[in-house]
VOPAGU-2260 file (C-alpha; in pm, 1 decimal, decimal comma):
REM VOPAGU-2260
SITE   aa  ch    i         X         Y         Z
SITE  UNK   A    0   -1057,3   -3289,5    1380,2
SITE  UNK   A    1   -1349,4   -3071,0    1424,6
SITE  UNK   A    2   -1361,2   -2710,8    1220,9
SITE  UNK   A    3   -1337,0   -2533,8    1460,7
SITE  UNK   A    4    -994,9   -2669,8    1621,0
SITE  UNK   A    5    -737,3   -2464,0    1723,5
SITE  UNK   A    6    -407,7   -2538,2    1405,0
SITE  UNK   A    7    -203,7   -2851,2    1459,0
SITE  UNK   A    8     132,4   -2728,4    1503,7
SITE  UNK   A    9     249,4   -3041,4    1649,1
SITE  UNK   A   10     485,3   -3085,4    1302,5
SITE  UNK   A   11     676,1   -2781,6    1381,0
SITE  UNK   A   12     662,2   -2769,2    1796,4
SITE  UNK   A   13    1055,4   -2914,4    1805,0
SITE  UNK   A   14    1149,3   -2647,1    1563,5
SITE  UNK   A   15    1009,0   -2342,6    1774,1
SITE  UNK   A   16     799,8   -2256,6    2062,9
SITE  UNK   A   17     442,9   -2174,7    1861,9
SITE  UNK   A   18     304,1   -2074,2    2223,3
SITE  UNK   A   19     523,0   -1817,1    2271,1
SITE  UNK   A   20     443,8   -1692,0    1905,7
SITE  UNK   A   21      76,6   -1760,2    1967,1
SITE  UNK   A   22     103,4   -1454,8    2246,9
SITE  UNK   A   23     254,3   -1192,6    2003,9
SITE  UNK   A   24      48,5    -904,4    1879,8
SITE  UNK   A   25     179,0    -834,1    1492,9
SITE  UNK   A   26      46,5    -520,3    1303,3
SITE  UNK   A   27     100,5    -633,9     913,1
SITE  UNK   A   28      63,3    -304,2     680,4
SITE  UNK   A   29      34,2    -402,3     332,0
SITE  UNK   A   30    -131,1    -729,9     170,0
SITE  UNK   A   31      14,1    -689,2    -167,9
SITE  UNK   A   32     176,2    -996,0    -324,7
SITE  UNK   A   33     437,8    -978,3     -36,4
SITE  UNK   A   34     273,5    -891,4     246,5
SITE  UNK   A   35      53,9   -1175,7     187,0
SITE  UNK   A   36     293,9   -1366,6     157,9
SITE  UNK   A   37     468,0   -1289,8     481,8
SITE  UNK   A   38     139,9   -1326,4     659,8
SITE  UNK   A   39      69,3   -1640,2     567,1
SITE  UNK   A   40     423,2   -1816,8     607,4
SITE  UNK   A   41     372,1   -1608,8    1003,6
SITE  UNK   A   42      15,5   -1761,7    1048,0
SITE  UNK   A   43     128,1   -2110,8     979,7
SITE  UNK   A   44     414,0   -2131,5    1256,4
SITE  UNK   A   45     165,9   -2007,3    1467,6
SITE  UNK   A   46     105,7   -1653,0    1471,6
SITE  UNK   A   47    -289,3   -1548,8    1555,6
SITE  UNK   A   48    -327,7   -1219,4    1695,1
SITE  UNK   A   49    -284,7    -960,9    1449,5
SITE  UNK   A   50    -411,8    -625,0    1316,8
SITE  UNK   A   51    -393,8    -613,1     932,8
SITE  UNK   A   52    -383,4    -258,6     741,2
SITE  UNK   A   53    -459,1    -200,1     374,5
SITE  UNK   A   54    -677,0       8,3     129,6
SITE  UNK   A   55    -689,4    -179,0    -157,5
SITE  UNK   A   56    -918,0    -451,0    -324,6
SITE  UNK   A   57    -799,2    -739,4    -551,2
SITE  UNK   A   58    -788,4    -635,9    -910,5
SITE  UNK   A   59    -762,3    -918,3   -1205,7
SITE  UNK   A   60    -411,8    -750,3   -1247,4
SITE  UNK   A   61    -315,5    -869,6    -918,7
SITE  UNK   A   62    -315,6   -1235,8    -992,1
SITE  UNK   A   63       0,2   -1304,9   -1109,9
SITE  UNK   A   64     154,4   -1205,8    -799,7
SITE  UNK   A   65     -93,1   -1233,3    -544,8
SITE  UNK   A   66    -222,6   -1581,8    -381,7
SITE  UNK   A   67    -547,7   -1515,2    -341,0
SITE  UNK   A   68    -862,0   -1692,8    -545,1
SITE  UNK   A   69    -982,0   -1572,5    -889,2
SITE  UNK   A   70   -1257,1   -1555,2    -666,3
SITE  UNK   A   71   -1174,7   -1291,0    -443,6
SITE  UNK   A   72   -1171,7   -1030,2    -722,8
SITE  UNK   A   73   -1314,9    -690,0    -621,7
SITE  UNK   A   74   -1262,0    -787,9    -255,0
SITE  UNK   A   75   -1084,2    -584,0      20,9
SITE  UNK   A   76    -734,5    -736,8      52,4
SITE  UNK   A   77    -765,3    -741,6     463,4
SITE  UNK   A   78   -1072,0    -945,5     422,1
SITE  UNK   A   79    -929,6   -1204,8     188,5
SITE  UNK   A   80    -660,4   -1238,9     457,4
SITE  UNK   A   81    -871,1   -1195,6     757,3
SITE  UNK   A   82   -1088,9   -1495,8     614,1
SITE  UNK   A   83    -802,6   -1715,4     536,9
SITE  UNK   A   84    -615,4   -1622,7     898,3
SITE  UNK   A   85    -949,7   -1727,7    1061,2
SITE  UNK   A   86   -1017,9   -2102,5     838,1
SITE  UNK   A   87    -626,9   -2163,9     897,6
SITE  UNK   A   88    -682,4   -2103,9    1225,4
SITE  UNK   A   89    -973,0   -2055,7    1427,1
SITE  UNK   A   90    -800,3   -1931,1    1720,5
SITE  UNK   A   91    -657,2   -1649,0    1530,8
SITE  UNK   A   92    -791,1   -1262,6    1628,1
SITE  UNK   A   93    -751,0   -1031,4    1320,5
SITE  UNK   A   94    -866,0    -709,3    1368,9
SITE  UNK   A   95    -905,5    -519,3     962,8
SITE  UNK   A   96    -886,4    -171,6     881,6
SITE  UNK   A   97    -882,5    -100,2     512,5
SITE  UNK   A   98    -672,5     201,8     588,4
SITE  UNK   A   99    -408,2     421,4     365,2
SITE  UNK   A  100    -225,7     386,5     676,3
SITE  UNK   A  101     -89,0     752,3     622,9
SITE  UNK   A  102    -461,7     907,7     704,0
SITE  UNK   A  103    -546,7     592,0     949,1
SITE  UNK   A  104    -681,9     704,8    1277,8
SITE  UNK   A  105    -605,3     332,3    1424,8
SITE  UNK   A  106    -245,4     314,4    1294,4
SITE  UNK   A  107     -86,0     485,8    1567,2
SITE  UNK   A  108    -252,3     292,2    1850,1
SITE  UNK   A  109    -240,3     -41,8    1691,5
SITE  UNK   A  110     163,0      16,4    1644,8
SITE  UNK   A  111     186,2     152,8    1992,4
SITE  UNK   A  112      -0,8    -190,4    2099,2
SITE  UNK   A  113     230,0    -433,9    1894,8
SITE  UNK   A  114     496,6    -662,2    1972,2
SITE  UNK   A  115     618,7    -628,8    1655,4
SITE  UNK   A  116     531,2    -465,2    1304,8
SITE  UNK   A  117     587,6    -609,8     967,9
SITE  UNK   A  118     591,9    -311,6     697,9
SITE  UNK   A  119     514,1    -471,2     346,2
SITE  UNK   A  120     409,4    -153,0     175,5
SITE  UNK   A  121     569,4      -8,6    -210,8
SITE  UNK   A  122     509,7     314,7     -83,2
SITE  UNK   A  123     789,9     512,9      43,9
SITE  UNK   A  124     551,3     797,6     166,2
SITE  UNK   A  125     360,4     499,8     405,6
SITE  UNK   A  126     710,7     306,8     469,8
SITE  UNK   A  127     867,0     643,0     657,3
SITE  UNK   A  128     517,7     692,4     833,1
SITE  UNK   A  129     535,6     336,3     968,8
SITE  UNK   A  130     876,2     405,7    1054,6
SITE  UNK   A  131     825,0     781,3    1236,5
SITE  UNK   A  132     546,4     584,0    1440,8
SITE  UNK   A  133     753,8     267,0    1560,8
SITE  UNK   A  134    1035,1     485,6    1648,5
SITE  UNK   A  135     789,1     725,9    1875,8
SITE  UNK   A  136     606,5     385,5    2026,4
SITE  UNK   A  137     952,2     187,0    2037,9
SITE  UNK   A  138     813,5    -110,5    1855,4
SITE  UNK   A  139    1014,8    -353,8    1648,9
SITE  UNK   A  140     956,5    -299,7    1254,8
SITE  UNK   A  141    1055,3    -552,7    1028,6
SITE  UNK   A  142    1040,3    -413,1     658,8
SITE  UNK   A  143    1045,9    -564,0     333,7
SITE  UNK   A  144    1088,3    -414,0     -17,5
SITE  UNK   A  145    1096,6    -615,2    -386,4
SITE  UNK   A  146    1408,9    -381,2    -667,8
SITE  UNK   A  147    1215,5    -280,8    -950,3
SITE  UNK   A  148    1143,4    -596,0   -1191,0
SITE  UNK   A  149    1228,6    -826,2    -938,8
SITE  UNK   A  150    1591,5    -825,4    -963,2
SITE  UNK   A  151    1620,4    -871,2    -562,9
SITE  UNK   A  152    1496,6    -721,4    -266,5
SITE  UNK   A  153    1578,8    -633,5     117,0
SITE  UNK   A  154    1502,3    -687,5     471,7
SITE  UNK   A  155    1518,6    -422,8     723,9
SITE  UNK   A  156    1467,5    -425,0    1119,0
SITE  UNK   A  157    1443,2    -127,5    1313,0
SITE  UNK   A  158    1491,3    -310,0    1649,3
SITE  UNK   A  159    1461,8     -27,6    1957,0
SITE  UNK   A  160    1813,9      65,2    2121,4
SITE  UNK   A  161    1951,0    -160,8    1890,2
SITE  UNK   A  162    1989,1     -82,3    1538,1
SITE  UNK   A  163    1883,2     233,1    1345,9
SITE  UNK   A  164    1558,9     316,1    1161,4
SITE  UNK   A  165    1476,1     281,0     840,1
SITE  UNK   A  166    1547,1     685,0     839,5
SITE  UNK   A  167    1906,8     630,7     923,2
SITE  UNK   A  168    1903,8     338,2     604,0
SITE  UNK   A  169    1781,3     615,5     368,0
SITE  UNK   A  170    2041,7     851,2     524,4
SITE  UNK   A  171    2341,9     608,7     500,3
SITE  UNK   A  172    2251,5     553,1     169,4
SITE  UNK   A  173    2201,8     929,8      78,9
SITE  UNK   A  174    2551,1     978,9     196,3
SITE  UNK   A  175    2769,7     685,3       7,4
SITE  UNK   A  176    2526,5     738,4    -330,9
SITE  UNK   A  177    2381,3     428,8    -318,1
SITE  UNK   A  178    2081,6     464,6    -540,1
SITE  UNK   A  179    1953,9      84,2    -680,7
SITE  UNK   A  180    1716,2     298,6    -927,2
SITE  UNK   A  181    2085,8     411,5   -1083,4
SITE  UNK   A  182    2176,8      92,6   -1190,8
SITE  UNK   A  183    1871,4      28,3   -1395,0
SITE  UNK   A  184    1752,6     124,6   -1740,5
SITE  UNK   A  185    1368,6     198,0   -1716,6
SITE  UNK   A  186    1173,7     -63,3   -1900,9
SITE  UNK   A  187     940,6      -9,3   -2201,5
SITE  UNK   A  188     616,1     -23,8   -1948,5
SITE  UNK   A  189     815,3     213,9   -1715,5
SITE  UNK   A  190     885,2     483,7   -2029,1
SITE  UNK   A  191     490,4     457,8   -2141,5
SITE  UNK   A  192     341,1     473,6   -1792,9
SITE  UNK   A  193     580,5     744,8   -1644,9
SITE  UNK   A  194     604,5     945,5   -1916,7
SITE  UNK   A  195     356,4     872,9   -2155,6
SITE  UNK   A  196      47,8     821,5   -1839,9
SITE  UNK   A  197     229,4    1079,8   -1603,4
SITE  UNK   A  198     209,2     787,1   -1380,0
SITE  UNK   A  199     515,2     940,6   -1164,2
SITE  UNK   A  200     508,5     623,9    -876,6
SITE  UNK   A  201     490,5     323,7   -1099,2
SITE  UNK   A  202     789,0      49,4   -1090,2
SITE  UNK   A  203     788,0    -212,6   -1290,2
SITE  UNK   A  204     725,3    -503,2   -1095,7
SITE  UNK   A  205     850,8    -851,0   -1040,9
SITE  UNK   A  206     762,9   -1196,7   -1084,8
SITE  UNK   A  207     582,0   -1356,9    -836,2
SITE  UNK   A  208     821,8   -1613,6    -766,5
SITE  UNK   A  209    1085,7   -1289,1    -738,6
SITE  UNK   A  210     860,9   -1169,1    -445,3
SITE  UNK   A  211     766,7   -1505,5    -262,0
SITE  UNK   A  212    1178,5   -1534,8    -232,6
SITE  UNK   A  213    1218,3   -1150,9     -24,8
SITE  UNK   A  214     861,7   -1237,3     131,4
SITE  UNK   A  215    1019,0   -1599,8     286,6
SITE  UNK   A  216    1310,3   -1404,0     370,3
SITE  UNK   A  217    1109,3   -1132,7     576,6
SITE  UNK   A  218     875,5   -1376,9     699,9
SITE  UNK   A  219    1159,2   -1585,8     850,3
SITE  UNK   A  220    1349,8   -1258,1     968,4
SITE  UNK   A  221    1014,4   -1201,4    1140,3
SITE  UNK   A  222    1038,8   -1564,3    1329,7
SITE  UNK   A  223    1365,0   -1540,0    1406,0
SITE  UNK   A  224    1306,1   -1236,8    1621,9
SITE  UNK   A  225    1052,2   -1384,7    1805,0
SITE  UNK   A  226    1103,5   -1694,1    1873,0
SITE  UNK   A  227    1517,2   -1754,8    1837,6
SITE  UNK   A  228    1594,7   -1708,0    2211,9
SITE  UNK   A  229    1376,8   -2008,4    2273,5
SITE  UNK   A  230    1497,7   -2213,9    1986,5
SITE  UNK   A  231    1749,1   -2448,4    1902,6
SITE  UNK   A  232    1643,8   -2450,8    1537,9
SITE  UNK   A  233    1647,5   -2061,9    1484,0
SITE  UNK   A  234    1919,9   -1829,9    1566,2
SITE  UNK   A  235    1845,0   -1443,0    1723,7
SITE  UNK   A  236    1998,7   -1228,7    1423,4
SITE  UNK   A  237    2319,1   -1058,0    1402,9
SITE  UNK   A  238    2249,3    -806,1    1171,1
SITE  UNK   A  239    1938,9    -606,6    1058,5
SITE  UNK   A  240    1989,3    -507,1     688,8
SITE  UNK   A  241    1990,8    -816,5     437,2
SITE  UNK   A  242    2009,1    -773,4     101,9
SITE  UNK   A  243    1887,5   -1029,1    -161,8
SITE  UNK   A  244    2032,9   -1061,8    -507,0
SITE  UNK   A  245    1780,7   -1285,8    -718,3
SITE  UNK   A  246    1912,5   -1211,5   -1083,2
SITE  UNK   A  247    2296,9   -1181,6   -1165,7
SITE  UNK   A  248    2353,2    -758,0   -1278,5
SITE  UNK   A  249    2713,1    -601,5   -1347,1
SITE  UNK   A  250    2835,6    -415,1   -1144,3
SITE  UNK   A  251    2567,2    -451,7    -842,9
SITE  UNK   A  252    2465,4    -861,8    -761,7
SITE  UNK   A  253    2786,0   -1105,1    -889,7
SITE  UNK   A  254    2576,1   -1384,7    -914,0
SITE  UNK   A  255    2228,1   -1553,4    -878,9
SITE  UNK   A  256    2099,0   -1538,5    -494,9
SITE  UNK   A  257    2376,7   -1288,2    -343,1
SITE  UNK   A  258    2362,3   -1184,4     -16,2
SITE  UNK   A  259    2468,4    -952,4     201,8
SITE  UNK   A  260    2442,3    -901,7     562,8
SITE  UNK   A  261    2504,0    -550,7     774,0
SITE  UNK   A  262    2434,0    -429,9    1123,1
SITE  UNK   A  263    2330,7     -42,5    1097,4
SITE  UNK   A  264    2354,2      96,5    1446,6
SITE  UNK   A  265    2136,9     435,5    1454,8
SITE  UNK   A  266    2275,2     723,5    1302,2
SITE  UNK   A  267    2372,1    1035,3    1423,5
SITE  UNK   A  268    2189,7    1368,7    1228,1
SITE  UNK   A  269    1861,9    1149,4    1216,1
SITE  UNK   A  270    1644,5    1353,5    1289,9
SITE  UNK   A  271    1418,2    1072,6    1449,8
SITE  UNK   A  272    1690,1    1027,4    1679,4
SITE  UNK   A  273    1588,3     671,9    1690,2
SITE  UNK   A  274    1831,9     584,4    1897,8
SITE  UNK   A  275    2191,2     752,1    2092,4
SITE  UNK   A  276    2370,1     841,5    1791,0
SITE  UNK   A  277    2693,2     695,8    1699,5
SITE  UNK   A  278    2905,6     614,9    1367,7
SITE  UNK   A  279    2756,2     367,4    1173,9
SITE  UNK   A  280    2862,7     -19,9    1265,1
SITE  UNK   A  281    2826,1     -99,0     937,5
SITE  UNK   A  282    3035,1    -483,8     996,4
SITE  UNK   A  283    2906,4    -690,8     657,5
SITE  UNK   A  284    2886,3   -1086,0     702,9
């Protein structure tokens, strides 16, 4: 095999069409320690063409969570990726814009462009940005967040005409007092950098092997979309909210690796109006 070939997906061709995910335009925003993830779970079933957004470079910090090299340290986090997208395949186009996506001047028409965007950001600020611009364009958004420490985490599709946006989650959340930040005691880090630091943002994070679970869920969330009409392997999904339980809590996850399923339909008094508004469909699996 020369370097410069094209990746063997000949492994994986029975499972799902990797042509038809080779022609698919993704716009990742966030390379964290799960947006990495996601990306590179994507890239390896065939996904090439993609626009990645993200400000940040790799601090030592970082390495316990994140899978890039020791070596990468004081790098741009869309170059680490664009440079591993490219030598795991050389077909791939990755167009890099180490943006705060909130003050990027490419977000909007990169989104508007996409077949699909996968939303891997901590921020909430940059999550309901991503999600006011996807609703305006009418592009898929897949999102994925990681509970503070770890204890789980949660897919969410905004899927146009389909499902509501990630405003109508925060609304139908609002409304039944379903806080996850209620339910946990802050930890000793949390106390000294909140209160002690004023550091108002910080949540204590996860482990890494926490994250790579809600990142393989996302990622395959992500593949099911695309390619399950054309699969026998992969099913189109019947819901677009999944919560992930990784650690047992009272009162909240029964056990280790709970799940739930729900189907959100758009919400009426968003006021994104993402969709025609109706009573939530809220049917659990």
């Amino acid at each position: 095999m020369t370097a410069d070939a094209v990746l063997d997906t000949s492994r994986i061709d029975y499972l799902l069409d990797t042509s038809e995910l080779g022609r698919a335009r993704i716009v990742l925003v966030g390379l964290g320690s799960g947006g990495a993830v996601v990306m590179e779970r994507l890239a390896m079933c065939g996904i090439r063409d993609w626009a990645l957004f993200d400000p940040d470079v790799l601090q030592p910090e970082n390495l316990v969570k994140h899978p890039a090299r020791r070596s990468d340290l004081g790098r741009l986090k869309t170059d680490i990726a664009a440079e591993w997208l490219v030598d795991r395949n050389p077909a791939s186009r990755v167009d890099s814009f180490a943006h705060d996506v909130t003050r990027s001047p490419e977000i909007e028409r990169e989104i508007a462009g996409a077949t699909l965007v996968v939303c891997a950001v901590d921020d909430a600020v940059a999550r309901n940005y991503v999600n006011e611009l996807c609703v305006r364009s009418r592009v898929p958004c897949v999102f994925g967040m990681v509970f503070r420490t770890g204890l789980g985490g949660e897919v969410y599709a905004y899927l146009p005409g389909e499902t509501g946006c990630h405003d109508c989650k925060l609304k139908f959340c609002m409304d039944r007092g379903l806080d996850l930040d209620d339910w946990l005691e802050l930890t000793d880090e949390e106390q000294q950098r909140i209160y002690g630091l004023g550091d108002t943002d910080f949540a204590a994070s996860g482990l890494a092997a926490d994250i790579s679970i809600v990142a393989s869920y996302h990622a395959h969330y992500v593949l099911s979309l695309l390619g399950g009409r054309r699969s026998r392997y992969l099913l189109q999904p019947s819901f677009n909210w999944l919560t992930v339980g990784i650690r047992r809590v009272e009162g909240l996850f029964g056990n280790s690796y709970d799940n739930t399923r729900i189907l959100l339909r758009p919400l009426t008094g968003c006021h994104l109006t993402c969709g025609p508004a109706t009573e939530p469909d809220t049917g659990s699996e």
